[in-house]
Backbone as CSV, one residue per row, in Angstrom:
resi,resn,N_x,N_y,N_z,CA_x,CA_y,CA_z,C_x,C_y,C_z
1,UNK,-12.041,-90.405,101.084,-11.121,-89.821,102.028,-10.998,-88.339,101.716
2,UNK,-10.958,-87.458,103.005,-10.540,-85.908,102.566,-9.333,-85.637,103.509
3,UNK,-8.592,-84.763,102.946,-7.689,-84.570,104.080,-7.602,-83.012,103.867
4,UNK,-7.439,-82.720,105.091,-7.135,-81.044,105.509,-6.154,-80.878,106.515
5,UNK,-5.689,-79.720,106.348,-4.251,-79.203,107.729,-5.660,-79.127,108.723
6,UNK,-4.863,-78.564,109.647,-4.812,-78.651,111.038,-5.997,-77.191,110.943
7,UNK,-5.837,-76.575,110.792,-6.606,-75.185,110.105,-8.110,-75.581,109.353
8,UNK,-7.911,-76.440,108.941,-9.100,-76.688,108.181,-9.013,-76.686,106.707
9,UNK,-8.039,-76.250,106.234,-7.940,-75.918,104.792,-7.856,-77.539,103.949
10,UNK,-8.668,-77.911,102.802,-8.246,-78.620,102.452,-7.340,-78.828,101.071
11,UNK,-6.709,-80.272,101.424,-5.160,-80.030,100.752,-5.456,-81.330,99.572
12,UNK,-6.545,-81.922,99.434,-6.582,-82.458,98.626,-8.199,-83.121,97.781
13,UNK,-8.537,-82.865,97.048,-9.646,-83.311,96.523,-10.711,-84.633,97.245
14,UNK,-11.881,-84.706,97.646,-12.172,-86.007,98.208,-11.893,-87.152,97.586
15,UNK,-11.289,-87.913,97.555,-10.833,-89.419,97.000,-11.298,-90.654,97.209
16,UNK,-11.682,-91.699,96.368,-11.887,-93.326,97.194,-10.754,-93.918,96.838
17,UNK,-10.473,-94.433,97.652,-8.734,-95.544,98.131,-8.988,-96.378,97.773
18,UNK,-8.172,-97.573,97.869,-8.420,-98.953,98.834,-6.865,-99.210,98.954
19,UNK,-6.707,-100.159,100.185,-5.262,-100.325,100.629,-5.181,-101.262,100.835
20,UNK,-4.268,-102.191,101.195,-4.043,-104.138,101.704,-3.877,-103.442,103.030
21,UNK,-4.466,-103.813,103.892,-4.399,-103.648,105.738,-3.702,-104.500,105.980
22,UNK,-2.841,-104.075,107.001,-2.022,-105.039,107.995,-0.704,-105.021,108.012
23,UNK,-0.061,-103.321,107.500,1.313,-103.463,107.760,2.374,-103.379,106.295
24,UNK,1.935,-103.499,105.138,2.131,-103.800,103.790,2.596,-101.828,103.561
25,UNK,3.096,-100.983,104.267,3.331,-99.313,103.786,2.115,-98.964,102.653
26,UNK,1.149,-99.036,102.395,0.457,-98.217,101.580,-0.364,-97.218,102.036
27,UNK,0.272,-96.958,103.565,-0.770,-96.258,104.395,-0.265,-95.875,105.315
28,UNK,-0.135,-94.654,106.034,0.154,-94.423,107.017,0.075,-95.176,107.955
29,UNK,0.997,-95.533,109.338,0.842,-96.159,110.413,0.207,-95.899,111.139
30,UNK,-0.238,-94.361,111.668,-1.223,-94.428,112.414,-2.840,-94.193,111.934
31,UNK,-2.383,-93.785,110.752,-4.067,-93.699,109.934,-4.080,-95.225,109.975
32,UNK,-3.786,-96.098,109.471,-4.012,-97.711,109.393,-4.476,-97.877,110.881
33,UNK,-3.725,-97.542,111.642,-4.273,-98.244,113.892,-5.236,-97.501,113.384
34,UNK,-5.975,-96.401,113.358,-7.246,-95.684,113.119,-8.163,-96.803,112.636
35,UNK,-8.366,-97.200,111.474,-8.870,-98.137,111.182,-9.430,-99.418,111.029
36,UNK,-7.947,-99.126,112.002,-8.393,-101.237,112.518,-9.363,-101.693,113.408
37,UNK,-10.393,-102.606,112.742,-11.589,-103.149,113.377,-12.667,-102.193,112.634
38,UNK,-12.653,-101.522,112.106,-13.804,-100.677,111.266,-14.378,-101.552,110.074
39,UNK,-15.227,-101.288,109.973,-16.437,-102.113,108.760,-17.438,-101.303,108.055
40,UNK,-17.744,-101.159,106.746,-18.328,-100.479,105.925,-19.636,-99.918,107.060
41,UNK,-19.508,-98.493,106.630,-20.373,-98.025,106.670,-20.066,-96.296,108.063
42,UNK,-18.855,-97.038,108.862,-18.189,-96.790,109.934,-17.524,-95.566,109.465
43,UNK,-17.934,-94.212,110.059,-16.690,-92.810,109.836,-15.241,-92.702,110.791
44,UNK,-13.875,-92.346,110.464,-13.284,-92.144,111.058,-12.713,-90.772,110.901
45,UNK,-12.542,-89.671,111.795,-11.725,-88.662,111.368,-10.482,-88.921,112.983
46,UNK,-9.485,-88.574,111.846,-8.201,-88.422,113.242,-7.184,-87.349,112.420
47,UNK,-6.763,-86.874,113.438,-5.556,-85.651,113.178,-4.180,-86.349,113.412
48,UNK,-3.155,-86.575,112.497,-1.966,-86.900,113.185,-1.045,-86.168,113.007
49,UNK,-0.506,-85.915,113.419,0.981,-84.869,114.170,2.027,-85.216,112.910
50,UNK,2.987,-84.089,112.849,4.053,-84.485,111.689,4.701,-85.529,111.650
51,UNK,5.046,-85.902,113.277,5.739,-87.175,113.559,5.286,-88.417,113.058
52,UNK,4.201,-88.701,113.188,2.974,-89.878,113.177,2.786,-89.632,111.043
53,UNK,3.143,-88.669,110.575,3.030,-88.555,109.155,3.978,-88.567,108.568
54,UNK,4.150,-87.454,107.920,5.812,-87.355,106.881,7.015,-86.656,107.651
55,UNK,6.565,-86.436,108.945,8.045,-85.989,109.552,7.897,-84.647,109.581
56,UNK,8.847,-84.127,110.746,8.781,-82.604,110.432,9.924,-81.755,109.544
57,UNK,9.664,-80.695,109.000,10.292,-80.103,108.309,11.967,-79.530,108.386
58,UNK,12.680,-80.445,107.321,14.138,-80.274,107.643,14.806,-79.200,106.827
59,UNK,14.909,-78.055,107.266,15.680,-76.880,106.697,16.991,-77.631,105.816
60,UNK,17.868,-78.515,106.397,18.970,-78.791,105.786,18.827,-79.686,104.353
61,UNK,17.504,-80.158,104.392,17.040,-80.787,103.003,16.859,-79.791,101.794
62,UNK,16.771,-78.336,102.040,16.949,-77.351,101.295,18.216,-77.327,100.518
63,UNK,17.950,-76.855,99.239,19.634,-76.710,98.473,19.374,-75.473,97.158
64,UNK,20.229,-74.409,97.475,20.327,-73.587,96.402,21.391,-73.936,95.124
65,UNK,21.146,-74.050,94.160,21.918,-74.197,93.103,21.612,-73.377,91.770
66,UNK,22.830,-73.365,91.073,22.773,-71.913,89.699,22.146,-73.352,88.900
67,UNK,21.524,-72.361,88.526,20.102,-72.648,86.935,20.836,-73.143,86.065
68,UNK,21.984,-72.545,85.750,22.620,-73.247,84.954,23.034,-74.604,85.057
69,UNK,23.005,-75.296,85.723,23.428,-76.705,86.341,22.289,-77.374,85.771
70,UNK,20.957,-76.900,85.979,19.603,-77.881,85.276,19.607,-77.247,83.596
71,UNK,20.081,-76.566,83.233,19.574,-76.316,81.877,18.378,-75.925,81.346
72,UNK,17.792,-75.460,80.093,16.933,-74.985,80.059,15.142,-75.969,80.390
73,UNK,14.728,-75.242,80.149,12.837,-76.243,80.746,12.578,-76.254,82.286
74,UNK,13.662,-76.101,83.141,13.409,-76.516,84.889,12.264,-75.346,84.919
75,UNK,11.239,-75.783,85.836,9.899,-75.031,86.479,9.434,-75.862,87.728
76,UNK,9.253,-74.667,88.328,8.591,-74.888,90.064,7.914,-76.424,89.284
77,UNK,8.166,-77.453,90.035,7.040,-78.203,90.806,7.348,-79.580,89.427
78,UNK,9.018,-79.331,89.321,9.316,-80.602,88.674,10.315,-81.346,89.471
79,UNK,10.077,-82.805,89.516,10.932,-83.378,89.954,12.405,-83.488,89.780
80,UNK,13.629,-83.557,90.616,14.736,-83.570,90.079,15.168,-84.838,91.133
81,UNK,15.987,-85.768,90.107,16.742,-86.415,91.256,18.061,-86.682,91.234
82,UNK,18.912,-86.643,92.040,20.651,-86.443,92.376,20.421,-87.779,93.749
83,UNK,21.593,-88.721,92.291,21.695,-89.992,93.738,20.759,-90.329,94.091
84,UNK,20.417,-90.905,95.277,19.030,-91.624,96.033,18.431,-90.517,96.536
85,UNK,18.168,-89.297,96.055,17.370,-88.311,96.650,16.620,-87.312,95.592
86,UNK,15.453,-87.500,96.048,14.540,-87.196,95.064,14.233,-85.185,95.551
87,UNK,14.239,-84.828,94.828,14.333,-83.234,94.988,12.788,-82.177,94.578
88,UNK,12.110,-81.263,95.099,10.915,-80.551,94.162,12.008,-79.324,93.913
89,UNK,11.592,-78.883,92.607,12.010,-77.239,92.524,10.641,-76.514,92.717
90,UNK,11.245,-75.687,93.926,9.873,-74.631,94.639,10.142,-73.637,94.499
91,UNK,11.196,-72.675,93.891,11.586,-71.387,93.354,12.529,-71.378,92.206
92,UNK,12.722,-70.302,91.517,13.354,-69.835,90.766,13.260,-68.482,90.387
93,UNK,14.758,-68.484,90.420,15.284,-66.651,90.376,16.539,-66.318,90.483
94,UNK,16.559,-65.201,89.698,18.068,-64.663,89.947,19.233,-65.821,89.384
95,UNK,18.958,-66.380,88.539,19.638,-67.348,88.031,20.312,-68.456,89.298
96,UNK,19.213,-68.815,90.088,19.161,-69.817,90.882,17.796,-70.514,91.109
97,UNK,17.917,-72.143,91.442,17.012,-72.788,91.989,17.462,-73.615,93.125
98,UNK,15.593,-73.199,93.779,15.344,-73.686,95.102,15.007,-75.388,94.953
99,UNK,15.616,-76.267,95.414,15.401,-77.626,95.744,15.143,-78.117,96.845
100,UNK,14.334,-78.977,97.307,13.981,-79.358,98.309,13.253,-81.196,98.641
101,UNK,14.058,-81.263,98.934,13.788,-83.009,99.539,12.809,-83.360,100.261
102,UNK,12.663,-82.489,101.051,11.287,-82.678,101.844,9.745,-83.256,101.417
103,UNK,9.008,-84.231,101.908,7.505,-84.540,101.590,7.235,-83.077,101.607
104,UNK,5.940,-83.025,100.531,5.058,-81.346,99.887,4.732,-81.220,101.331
105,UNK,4.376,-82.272,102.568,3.478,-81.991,103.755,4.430,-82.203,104.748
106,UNK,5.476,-82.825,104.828,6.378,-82.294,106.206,6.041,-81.090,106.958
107,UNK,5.846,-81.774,108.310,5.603,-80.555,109.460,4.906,-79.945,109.040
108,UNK,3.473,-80.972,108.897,2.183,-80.387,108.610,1.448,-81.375,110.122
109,UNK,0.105,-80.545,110.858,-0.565,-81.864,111.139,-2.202,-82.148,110.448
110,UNK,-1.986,-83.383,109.744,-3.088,-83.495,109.065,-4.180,-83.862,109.204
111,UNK,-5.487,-83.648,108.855,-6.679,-84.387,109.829,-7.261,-84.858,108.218
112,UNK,-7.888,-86.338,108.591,-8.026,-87.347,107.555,-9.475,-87.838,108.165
113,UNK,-10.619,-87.169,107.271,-11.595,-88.111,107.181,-11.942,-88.913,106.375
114,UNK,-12.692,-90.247,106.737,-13.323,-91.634,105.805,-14.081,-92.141,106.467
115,UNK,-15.139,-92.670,105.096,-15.926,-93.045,105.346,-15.650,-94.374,104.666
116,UNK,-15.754,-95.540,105.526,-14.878,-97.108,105.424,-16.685,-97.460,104.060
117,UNK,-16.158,-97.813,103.191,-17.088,-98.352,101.896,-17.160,-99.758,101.663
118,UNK,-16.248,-100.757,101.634,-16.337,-101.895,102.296,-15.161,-102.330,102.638
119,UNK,-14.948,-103.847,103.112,-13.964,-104.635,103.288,-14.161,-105.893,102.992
120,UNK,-13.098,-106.459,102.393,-13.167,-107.830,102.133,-11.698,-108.151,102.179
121,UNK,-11.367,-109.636,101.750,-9.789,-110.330,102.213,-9.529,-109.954,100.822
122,UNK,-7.749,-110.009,101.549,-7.129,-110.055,100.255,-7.073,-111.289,99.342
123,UNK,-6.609,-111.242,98.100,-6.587,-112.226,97.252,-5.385,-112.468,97.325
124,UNK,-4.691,-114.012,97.020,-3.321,-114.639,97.217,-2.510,-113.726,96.675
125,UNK,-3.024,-113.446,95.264,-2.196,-112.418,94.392,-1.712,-110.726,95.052
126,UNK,-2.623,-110.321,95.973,-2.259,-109.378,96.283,-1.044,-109.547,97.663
127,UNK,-1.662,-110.265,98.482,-0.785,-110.859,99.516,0.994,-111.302,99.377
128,UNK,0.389,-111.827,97.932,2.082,-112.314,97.468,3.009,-110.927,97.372
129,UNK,2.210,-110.071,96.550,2.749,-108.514,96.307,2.720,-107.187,97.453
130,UNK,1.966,-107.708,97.975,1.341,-107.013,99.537,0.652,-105.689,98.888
131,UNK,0.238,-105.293,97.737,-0.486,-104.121,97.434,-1.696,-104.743,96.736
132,UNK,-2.768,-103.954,97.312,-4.207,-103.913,97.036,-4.078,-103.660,95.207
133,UNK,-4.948,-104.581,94.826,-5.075,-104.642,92.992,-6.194,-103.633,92.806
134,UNK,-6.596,-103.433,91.456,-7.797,-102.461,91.278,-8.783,-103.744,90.969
């Protein structure tokens, strides 16, 4: 799998997957309809819209807070979490940090190529768990 913005740029290294098909979240919803009925050997590229991905980008998921509140070690691009909400720090300065809730790709649209390598059924064990085993 490769994925790139809308631009062309790509945003992530080429990768091989594998996922449990049929609804189980390990996959996008409309990248999964993309797929369905495909069989090794078969390319798919599709672009989907922010909506159809991680949503578009919510300004109010932004939060400034004094540095002092995290203590010393906080750096861009560590996780923080407060309550059921998981936070990135994407700045720091001025004895403040930038937090942000948002997916890294909100109100992005992404285009996702693959090349399908095989398919076979799931095993009881995975079915029971609904995620694809290695």
């Amino acid at each position: 799998m490769e994925l790139h913005d809308a631009q062309g740029a790509q945003l992530s290294p080429p990768q091989e997957l594998s996922y449990l098909h049929g609804g189980h979240g390990q996959m996008l919803d409309a990248l999964e309809s993309a797929l369905e009925g495909k069989g090794p050997g078969e390319s798919v590229h599709v672009q989907l819209e922010p909506e159809q991905a991680f949503g578009d980008y919510d300004a109010e998921l932004v939060r400034v807070e004094p540095l002092t509140r995290y203590g010393e070690g906080v750096a861009v691009g560590m996780q923080v979490e407060e309550g059921d909400t998981m936070y990135t720090v994407t700045e720091l300065g001025g004895g403040s940090v930038v937090l942000d809730a948002n997916h890294p790709l909100a109100g992005m649209a992404l285009r996702f190529s693959l090349v399908i390598l095989t398919v076979r059924s799931a095993t009881k064990e995975e079915l029971s768990r609904g995620v694809s085993l290695p």
